[in-house]
N, CA, C and O atoms as CSV, one atom per row, in Angstrom:
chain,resi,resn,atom,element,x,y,z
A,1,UNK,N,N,19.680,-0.456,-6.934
A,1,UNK,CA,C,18.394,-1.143,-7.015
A,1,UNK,C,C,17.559,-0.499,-8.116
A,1,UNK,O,O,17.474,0.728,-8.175
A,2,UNK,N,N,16.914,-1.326,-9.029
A,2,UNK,CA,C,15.889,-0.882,-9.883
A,2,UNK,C,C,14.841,-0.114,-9.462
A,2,UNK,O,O,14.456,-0.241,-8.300
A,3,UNK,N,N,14.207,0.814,-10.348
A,3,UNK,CA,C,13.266,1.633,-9.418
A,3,UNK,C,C,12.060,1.123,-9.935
A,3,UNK,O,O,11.951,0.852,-11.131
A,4,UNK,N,N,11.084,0.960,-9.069
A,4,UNK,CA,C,9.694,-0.103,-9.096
A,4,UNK,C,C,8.996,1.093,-10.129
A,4,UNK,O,O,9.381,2.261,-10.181
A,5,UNK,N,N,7.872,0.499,-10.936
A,5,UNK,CA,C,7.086,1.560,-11.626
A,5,UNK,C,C,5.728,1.640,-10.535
A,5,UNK,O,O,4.871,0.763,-10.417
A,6,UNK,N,N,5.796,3.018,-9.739
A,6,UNK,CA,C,4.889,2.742,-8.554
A,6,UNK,C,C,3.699,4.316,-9.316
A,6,UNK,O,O,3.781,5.159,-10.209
A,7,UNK,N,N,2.773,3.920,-8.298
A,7,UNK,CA,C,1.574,5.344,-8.418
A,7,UNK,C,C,2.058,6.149,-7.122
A,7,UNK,O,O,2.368,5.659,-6.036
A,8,UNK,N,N,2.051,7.344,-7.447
A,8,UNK,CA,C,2.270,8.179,-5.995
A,8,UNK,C,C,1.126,8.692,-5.836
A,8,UNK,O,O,0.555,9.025,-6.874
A,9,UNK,N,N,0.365,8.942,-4.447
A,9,UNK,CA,C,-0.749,8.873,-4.284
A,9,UNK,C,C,-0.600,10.099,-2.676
A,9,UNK,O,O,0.250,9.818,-1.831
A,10,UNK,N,N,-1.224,10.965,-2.542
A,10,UNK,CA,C,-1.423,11.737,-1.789
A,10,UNK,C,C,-3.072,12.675,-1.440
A,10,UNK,O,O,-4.096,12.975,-2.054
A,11,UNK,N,N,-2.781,12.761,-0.765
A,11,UNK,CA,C,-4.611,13.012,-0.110
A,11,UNK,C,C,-4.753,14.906,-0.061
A,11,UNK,O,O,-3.940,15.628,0.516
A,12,UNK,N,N,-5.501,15.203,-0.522
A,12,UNK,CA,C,-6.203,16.598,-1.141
A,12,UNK,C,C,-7.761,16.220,-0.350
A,12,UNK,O,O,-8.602,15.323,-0.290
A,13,UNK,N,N,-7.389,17.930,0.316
A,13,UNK,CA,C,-8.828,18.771,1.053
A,13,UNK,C,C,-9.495,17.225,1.313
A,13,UNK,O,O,-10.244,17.206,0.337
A,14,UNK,N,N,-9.668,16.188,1.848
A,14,UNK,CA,C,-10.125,14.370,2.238
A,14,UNK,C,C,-10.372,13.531,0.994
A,14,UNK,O,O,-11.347,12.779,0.997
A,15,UNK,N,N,-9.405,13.605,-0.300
A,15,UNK,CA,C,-10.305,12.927,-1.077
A,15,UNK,C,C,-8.708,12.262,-1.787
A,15,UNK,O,O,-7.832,13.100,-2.001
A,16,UNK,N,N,-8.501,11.244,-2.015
A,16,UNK,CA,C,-7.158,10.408,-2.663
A,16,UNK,C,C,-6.974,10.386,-3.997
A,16,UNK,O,O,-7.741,9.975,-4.867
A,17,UNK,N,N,-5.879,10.868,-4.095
A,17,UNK,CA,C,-5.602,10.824,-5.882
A,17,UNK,C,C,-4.524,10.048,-5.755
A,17,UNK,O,O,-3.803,9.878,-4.772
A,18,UNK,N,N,-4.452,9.407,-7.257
A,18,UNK,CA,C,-3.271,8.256,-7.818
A,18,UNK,C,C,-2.572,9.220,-8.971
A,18,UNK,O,O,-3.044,10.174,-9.590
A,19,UNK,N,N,-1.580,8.750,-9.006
A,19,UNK,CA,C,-0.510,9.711,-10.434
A,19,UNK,C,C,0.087,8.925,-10.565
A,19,UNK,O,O,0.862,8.662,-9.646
A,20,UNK,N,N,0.088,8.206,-11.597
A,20,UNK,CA,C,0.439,6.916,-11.984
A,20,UNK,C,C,2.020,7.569,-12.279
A,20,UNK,O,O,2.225,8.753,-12.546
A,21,UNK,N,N,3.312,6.266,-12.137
A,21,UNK,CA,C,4.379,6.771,-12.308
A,21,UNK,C,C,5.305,7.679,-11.757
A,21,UNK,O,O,6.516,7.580,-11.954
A,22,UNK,N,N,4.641,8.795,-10.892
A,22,UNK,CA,C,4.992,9.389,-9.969
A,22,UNK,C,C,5.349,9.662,-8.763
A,22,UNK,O,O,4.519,9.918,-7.891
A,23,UNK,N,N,6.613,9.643,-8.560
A,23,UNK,CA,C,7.038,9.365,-7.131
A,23,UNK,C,C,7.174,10.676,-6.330
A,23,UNK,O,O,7.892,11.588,-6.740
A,24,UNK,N,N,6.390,10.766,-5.045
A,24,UNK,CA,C,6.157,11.827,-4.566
A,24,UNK,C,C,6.631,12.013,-3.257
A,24,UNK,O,O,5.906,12.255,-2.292
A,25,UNK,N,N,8.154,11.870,-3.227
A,25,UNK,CA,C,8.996,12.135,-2.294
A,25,UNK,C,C,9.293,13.774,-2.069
A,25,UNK,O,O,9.612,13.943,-0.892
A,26,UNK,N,N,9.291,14.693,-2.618
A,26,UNK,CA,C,9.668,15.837,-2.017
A,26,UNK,C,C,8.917,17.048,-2.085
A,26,UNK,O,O,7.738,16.755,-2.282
A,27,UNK,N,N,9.108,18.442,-1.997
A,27,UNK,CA,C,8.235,19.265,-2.109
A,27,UNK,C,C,8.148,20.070,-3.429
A,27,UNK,O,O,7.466,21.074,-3.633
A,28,UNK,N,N,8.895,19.490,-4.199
A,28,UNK,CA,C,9.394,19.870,-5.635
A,28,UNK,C,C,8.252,19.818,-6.635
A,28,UNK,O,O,8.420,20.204,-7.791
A,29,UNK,N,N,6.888,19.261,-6.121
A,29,UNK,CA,C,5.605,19.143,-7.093
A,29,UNK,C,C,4.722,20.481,-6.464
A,29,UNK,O,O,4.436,20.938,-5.357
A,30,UNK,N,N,4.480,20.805,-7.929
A,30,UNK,CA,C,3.470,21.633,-7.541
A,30,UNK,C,C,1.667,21.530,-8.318
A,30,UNK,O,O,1.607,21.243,-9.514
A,31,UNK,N,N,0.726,21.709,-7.764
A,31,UNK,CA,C,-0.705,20.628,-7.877
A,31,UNK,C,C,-1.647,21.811,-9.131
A,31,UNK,O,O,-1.936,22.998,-8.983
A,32,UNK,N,N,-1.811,21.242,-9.849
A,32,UNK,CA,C,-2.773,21.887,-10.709
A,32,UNK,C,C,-4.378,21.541,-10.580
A,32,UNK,O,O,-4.662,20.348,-10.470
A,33,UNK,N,N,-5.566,22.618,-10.586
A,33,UNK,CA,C,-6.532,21.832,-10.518
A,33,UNK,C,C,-7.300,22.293,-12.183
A,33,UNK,O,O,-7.415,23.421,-12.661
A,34,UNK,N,N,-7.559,21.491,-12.535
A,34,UNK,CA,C,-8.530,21.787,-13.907
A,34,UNK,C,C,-10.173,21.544,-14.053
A,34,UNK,O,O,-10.704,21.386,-15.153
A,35,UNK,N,N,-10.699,21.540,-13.149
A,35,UNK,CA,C,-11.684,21.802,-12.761
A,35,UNK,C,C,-12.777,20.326,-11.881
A,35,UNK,O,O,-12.222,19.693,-10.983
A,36,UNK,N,N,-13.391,20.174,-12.046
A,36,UNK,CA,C,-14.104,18.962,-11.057
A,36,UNK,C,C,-13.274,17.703,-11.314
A,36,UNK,O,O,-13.175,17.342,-12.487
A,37,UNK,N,N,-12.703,17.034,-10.418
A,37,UNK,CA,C,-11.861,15.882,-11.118
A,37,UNK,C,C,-10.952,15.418,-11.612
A,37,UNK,O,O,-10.640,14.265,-11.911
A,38,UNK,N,N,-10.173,17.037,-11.771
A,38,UNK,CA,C,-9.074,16.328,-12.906
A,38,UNK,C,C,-7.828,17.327,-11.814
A,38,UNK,O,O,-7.991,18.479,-11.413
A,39,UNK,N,N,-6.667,16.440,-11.567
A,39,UNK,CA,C,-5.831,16.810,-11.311
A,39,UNK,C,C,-4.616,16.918,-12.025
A,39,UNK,O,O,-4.451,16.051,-12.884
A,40,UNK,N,N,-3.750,17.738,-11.894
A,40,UNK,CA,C,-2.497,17.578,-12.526
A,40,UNK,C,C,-1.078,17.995,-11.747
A,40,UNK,O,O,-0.964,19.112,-11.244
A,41,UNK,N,N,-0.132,17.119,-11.697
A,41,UNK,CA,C,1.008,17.103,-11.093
A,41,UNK,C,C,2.096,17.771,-11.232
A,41,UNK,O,O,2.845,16.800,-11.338
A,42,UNK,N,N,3.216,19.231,-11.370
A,42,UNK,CA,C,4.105,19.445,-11.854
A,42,UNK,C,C,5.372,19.050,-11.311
A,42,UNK,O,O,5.459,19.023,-10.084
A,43,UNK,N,N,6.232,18.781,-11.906
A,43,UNK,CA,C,7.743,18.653,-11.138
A,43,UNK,C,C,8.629,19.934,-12.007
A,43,UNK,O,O,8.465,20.392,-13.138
A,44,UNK,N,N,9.459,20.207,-11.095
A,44,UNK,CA,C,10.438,21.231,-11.487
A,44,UNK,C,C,11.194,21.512,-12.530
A,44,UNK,O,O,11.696,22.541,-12.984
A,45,UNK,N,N,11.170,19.837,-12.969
A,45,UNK,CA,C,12.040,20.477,-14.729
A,45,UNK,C,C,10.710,19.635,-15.654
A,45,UNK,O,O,10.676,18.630,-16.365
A,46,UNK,N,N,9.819,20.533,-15.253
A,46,UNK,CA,C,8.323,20.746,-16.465
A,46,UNK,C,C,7.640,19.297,-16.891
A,46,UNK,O,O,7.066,19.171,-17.973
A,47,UNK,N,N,7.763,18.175,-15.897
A,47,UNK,CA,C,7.138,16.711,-16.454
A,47,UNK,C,C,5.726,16.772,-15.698
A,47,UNK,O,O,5.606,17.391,-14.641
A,48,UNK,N,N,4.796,16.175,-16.230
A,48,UNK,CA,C,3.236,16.669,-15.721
A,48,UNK,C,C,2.415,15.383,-15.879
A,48,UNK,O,O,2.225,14.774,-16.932
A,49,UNK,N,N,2.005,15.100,-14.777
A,49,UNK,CA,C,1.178,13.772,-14.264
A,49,UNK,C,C,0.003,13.728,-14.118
A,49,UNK,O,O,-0.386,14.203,-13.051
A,50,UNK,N,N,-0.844,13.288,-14.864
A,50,UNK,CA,C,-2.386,13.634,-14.680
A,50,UNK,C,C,-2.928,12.613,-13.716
A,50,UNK,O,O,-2.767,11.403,-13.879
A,51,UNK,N,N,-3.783,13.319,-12.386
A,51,UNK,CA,C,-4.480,12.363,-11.243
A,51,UNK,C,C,-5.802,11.506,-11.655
A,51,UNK,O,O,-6.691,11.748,-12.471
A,52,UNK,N,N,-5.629,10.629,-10.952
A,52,UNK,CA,C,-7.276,10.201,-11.379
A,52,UNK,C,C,-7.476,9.690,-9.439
A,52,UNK,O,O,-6.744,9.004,-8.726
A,53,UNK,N,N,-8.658,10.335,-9.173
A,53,UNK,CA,C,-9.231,10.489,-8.102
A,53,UNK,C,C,-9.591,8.756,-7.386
A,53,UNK,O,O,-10.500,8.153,-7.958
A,54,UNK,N,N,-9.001,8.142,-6.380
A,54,UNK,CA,C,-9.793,6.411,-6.045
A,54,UNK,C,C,-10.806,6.940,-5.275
A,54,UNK,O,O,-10.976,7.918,-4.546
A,55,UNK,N,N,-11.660,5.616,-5.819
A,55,UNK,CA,C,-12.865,4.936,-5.249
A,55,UNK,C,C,-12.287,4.946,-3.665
A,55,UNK,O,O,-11.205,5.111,-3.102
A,56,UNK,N,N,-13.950,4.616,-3.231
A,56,UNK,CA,C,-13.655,4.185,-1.679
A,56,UNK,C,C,-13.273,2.788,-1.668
A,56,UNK,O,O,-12.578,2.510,-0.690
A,57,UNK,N,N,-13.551,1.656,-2.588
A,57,UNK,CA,C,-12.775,0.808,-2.344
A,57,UNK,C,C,-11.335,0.550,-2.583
A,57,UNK,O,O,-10.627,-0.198,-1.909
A,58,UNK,N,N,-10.984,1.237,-3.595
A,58,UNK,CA,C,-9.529,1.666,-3.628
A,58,UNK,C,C,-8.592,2.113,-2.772
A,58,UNK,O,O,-7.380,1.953,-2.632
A,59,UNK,N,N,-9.806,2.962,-2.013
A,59,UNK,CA,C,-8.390,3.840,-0.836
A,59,UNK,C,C,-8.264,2.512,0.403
A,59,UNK,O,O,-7.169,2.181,0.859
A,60,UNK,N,N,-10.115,1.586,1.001
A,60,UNK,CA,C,-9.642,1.020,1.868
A,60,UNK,C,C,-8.688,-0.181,1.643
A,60,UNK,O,O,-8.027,-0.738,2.519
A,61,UNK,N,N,-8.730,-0.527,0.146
A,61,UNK,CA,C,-7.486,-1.392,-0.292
A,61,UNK,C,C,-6.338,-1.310,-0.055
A,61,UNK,O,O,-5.586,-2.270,0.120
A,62,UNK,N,N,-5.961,0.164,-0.007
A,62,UNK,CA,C,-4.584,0.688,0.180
A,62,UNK,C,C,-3.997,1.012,1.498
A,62,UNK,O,O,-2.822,1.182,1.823
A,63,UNK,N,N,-5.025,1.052,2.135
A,63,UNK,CA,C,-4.985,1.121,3.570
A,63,UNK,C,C,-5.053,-0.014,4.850
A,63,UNK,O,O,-4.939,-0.010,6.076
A,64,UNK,N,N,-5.361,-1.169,3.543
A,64,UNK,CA,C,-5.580,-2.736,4.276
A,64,UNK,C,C,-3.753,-2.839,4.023
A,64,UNK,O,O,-3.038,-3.065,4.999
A,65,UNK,N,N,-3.238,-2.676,2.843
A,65,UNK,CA,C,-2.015,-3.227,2.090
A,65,UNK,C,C,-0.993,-2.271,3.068
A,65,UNK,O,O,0.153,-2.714,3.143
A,66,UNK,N,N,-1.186,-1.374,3.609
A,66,UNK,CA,C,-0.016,-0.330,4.367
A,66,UNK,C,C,-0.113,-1.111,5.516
A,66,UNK,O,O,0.989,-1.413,5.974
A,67,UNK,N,N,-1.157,-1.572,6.184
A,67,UNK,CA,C,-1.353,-2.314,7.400
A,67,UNK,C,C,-0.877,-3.637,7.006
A,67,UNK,O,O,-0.239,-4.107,7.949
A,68,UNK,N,N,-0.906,-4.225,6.276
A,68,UNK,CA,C,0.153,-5.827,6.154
A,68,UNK,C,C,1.541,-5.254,5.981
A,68,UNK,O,O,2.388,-5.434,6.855
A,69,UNK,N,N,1.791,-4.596,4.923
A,69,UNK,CA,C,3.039,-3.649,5.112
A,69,UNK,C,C,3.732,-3.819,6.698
A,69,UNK,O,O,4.703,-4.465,7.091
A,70,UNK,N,N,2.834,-2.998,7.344
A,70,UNK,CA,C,3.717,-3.012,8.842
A,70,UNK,C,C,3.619,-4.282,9.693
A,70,UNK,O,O,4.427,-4.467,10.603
A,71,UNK,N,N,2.569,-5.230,9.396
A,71,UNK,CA,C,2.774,-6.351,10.191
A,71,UNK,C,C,4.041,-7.100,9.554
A,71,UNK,O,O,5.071,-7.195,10.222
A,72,UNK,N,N,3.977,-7.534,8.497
A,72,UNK,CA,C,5.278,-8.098,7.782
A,72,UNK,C,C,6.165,-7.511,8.152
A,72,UNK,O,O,6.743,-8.228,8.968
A,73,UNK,N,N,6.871,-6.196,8.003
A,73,UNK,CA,C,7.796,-6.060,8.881
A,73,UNK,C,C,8.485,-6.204,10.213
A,73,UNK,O,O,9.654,-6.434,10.522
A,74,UNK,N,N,7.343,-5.987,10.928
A,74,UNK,CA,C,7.112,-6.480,12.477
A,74,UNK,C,C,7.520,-7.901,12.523
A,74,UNK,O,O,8.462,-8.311,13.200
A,75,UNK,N,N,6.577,-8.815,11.581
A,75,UNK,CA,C,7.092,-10.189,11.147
A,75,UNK,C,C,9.005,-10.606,11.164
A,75,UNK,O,O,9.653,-11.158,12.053
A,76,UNK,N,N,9.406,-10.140,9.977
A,76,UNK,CA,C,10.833,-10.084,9.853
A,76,UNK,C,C,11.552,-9.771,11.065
A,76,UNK,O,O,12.162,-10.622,11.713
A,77,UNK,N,N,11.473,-8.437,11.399
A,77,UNK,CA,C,12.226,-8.149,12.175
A,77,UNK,C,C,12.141,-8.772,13.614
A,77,UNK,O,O,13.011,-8.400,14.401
A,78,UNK,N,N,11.081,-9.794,14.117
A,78,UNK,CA,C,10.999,-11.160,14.981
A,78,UNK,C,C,11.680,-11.931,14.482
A,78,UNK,O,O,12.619,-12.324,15.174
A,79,UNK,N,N,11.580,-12.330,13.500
A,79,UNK,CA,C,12.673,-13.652,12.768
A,79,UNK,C,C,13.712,-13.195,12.874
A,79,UNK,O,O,14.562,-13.715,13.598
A,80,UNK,N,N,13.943,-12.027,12.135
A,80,UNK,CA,C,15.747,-11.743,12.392
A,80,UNK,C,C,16.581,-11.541,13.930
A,80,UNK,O,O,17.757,-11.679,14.265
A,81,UNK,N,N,15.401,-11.167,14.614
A,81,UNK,CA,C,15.922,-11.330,16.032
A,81,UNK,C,C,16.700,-12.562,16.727
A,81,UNK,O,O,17.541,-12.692,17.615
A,82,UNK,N,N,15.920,-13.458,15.787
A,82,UNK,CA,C,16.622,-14.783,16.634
A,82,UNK,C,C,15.414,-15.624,17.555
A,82,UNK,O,O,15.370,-16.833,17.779
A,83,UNK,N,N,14.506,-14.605,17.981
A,83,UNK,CA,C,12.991,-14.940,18.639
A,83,UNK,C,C,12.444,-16.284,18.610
A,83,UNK,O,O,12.310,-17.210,19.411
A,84,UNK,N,N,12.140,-16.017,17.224
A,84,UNK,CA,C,11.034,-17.306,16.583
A,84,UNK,C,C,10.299,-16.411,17.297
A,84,UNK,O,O,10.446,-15.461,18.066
A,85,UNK,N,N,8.693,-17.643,16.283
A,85,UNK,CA,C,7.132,-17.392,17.136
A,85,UNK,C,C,6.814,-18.394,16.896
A,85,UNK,O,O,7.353,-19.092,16.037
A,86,UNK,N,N,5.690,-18.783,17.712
A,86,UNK,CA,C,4.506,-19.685,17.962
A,86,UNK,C,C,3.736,-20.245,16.689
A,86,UNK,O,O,4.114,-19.643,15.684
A,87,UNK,N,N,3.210,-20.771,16.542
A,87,UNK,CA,C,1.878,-21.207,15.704
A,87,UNK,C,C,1.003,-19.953,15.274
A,87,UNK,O,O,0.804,-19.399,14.193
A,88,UNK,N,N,0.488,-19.701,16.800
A,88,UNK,CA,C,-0.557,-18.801,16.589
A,88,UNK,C,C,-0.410,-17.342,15.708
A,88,UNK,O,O,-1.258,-16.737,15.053
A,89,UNK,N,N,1.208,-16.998,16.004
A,89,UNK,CA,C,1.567,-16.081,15.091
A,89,UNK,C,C,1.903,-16.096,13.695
A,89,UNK,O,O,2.163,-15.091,13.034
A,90,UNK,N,N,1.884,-17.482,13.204
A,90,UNK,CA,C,1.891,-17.549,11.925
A,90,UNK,C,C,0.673,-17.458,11.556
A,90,UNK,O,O,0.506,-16.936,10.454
A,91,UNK,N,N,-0.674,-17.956,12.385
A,91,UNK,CA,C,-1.956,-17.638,11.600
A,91,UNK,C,C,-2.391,-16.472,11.778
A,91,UNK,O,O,-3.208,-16.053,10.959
A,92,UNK,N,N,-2.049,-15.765,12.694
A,92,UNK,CA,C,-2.330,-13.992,12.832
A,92,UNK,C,C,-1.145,-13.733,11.578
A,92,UNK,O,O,-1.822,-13.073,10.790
A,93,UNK,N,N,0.014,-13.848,11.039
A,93,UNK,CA,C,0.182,-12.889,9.647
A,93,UNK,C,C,-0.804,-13.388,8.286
A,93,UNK,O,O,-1.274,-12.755,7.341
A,94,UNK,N,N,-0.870,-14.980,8.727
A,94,UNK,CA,C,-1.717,-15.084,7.439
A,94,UNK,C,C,-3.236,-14.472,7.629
A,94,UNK,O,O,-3.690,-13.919,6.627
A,95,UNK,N,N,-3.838,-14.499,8.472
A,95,UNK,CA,C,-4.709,-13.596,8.695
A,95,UNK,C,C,-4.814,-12.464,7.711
A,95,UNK,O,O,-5.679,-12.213,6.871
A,96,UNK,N,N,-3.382,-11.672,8.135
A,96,UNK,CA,C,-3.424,-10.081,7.780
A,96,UNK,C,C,-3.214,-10.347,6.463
A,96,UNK,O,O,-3.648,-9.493,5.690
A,97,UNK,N,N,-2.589,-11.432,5.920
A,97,UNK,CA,C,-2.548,-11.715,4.363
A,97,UNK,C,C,-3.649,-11.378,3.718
A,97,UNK,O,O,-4.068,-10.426,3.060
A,98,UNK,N,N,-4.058,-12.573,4.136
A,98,UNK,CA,C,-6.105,-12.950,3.574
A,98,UNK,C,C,-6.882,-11.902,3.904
A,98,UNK,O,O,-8.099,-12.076,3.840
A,99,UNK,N,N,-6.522,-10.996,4.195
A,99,UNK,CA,C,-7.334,-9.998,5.242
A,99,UNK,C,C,-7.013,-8.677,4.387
A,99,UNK,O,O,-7.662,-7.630,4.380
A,100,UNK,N,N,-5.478,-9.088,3.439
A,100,UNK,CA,C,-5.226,-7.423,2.441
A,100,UNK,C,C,-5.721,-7.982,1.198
A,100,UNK,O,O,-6.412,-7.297,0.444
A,101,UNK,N,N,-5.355,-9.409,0.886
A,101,UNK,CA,C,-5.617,-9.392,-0.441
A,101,UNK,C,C,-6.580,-10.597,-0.935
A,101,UNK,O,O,-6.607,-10.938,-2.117
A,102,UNK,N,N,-7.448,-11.278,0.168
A,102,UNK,CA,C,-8.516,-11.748,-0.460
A,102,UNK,C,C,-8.485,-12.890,-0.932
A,102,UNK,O,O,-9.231,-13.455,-1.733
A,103,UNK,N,N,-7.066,-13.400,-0.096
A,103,UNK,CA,C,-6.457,-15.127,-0.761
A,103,UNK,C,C,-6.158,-15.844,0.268
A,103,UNK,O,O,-5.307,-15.350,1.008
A,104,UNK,N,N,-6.675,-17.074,0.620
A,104,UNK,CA,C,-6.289,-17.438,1.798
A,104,UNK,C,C,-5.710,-18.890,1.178
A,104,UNK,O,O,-6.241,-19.777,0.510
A,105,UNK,N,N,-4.207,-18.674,1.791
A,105,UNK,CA,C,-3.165,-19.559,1.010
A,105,UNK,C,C,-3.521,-20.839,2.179
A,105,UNK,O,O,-3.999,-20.947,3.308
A,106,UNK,N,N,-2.643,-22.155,0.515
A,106,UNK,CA,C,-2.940,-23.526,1.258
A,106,UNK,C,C,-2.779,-23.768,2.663
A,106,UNK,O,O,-3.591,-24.408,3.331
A,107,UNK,N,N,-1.209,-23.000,3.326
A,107,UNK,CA,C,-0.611,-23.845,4.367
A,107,UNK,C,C,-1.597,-23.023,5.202
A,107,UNK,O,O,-1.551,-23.675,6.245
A,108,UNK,N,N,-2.468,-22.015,5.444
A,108,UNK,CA,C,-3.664,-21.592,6.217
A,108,UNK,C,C,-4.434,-22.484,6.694
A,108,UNK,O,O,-4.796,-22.681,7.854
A,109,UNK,N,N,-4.725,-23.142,5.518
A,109,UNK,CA,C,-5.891,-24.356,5.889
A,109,UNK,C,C,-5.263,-25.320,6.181
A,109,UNK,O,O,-6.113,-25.864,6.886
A,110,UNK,N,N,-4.414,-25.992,6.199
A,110,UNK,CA,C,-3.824,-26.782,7.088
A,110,UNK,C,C,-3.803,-26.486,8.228
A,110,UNK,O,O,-4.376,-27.233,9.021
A,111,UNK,N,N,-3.060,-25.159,8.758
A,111,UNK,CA,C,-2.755,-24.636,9.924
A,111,UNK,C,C,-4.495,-24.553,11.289
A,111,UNK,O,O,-4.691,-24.734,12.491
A,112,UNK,N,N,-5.081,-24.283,10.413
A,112,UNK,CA,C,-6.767,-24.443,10.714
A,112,UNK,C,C,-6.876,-25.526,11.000
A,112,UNK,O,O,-6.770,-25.692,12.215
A,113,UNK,N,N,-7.110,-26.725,10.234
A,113,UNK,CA,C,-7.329,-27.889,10.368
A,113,UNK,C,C,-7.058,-28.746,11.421
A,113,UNK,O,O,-7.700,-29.659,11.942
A,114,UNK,N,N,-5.711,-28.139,11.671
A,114,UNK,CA,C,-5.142,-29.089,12.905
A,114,UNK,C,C,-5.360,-28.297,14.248
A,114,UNK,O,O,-4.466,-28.366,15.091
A,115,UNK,N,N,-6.562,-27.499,14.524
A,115,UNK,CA,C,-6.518,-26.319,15.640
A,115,UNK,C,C,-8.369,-27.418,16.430
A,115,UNK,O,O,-8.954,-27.001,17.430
Protein backbone atom coordinates (compact mmCIF):
# COMPACT_ATOMS: atom_id res chain seq x y z
CA UNK A 1 0.00 0.00 0.00
CA UNK A 2 1.13 3.56 -0.78
CA UNK A 3 2.04 5.57 2.15
CA UNK A 4 -0.50 8.60 2.62
CA UNK A 5 1.48 12.05 3.00
CA UNK A 6 -0.01 12.48 6.65
CA UNK A 7 0.96 15.25 9.67
CA UNK A 8 1.95 13.39 12.84
CA UNK A 9 0.63 15.21 15.58
CA UNK A 10 1.21 14.52 19.33
CA UNK A 11 0.31 16.48 22.49
CA UNK A 12 3.20 18.26 24.71
CA UNK A 13 2.85 19.45 28.57
CA UNK A 14 -1.58 20.16 27.03
CA UNK A 15 -0.83 21.94 23.97
CA UNK A 16 -0.96 20.01 20.10
CA UNK A 17 1.66 20.17 17.63
CA UNK A 18 1.47 19.13 13.80
CA UNK A 19 4.87 17.91 11.93
CA UNK A 20 3.89 17.90 8.75
CA UNK A 21 5.09 14.60 6.93
CA UNK A 22 5.94 12.87 9.92
CA UNK A 23 4.88 9.71 11.01
CA UNK A 24 5.04 9.19 14.63
CA UNK A 25 4.79 5.60 15.25
CA UNK A 26 7.66 4.77 17.55
CA UNK A 27 9.93 5.97 20.23
CA UNK A 28 12.75 6.62 17.83
CA UNK A 29 11.95 10.67 17.85
CA UNK A 30 13.50 12.68 19.97
CA UNK A 31 11.73 16.54 20.70
CA UNK A 32 13.73 19.67 20.42
CA UNK A 33 12.50 22.88 21.95
CA UNK A 34 13.83 26.25 20.43
CA UNK A 35 12.28 28.47 22.42
CA UNK A 36 8.44 29.87 22.66
CA UNK A 37 6.75 28.02 19.78
CA UNK A 38 8.92 26.41 17.81
CA UNK A 39 9.30 22.79 17.94
CA UNK A 40 11.54 20.42 16.34
CA UNK A 41 11.36 16.67 15.65
CA UNK A 42 14.48 14.25 15.45
CA UNK A 43 14.50 10.74 14.03
CA UNK A 44 17.45 8.46 14.41
CA UNK A 45 19.19 8.63 11.16
CA UNK A 46 19.33 12.71 11.60
CA UNK A 47 15.89 13.86 9.48
CA UNK A 48 14.32 16.94 11.43
CA UNK A 49 10.67 18.14 11.34
CA UNK A 50 9.78 21.47 12.34
CA UNK A 51 6.24 21.70 14.61
CA UNK A 52 3.85 24.29 14.21
CA UNK A 53 1.63 24.43 17.33
CA UNK A 54 -2.84 24.06 16.30
CA UNK A 55 -5.30 26.42 17.06
CA UNK A 56 -8.16 25.43 19.26
CA UNK A 57 -10.11 25.07 16.31
CA UNK A 58 -7.79 22.81 14.76
CA UNK A 59 -7.39 20.41 17.58
CA UNK A 60 -11.47 20.30 18.05
CA UNK A 61 -11.46 19.52 14.24
CA UNK A 62 -9.31 16.68 14.77
CA UNK A 63 -11.03 15.40 17.46
CA UNK A 64 -14.57 15.70 15.69
CA UNK A 65 -12.67 13.63 12.55
CA UNK A 66 -11.18 10.70 15.15
CA UNK A 67 -14.83 10.48 16.41
CA UNK A 68 -16.38 9.86 12.76
CA UNK A 69 -13.28 7.76 12.35
CA UNK A 70 -14.74 5.36 14.98
CA UNK A 71 -18.34 5.64 14.10
CA UNK A 72 -17.58 4.65 10.42
CA UNK A 73 -15.93 1.85 11.49
CA UNK A 74 -18.51 0.75 13.87
CA UNK A 75 -20.60 1.51 10.62
CA UNK A 76 -18.70 -1.16 8.39
CA UNK A 77 -18.15 -3.55 10.64
CA UNK A 78 -22.43 -3.72 11.05
CA UNK A 79 -22.59 -4.06 7.34
CA UNK A 80 -20.03 -6.64 7.13
CA UNK A 81 -21.75 -8.54 9.75
CA UNK A 82 -24.54 -9.34 7.67
CA UNK A 83 -26.85 -7.11 10.30
CA UNK A 84 -28.05 -4.34 8.16
CA UNK A 85 -29.55 -1.17 9.97
CA UNK A 86 -32.54 0.81 10.06
CA UNK A 87 -33.16 4.24 8.59
CA UNK A 88 -32.52 5.88 11.66
CA UNK A 89 -28.97 4.65 11.59
CA UNK A 90 -28.18 5.92 8.42
CA UNK A 91 -29.17 9.46 9.62
CA UNK A 92 -27.18 9.09 12.92
CA UNK A 93 -23.79 8.37 10.54
CA UNK A 94 -24.75 11.16 8.40
CA UNK A 95 -25.19 13.14 11.33
CA UNK A 96 -21.60 12.35 12.48
CA UNK A 97 -20.64 13.26 8.83
CA UNK A 98 -22.15 16.80 8.88
CA UNK A 99 -21.20 16.99 12.35
CA UNK A 100 -17.01 16.40 11.33
CA UNK A 101 -16.98 18.18 8.30
CA UNK A 102 -19.61 20.81 7.89
CA UNK A 103 -21.44 19.24 4.73
CA UNK A 104 -24.63 17.94 4.89
CA UNK A 105 -24.91 15.64 1.81
CA UNK A 106 -28.03 15.44 -0.65
CA UNK A 107 -29.39 11.92 0.32
CA UNK A 108 -29.60 13.65 4.16
CA UNK A 109 -32.17 15.84 3.03
CA UNK A 110 -34.13 13.52 1.48
CA UNK A 111 -33.80 11.17 4.33
CA UNK A 112 -35.26 14.31 6.52
CA UNK A 113 -37.86 15.07 4.30
CA UNK A 114 -39.61 11.97 4.38
CA UNK A 115 -39.45 11.79 8.50
Amino acid sequence: MESQNTDGMISISGRWWSFPGAQIETDSWEVECRGYGKLYLHDGVGNVVKGRELSEAEIEQMFREMLLADVLEAAAAKLRSGEGWEDATTKDVLNEIEHATGLLHESYRRLESED
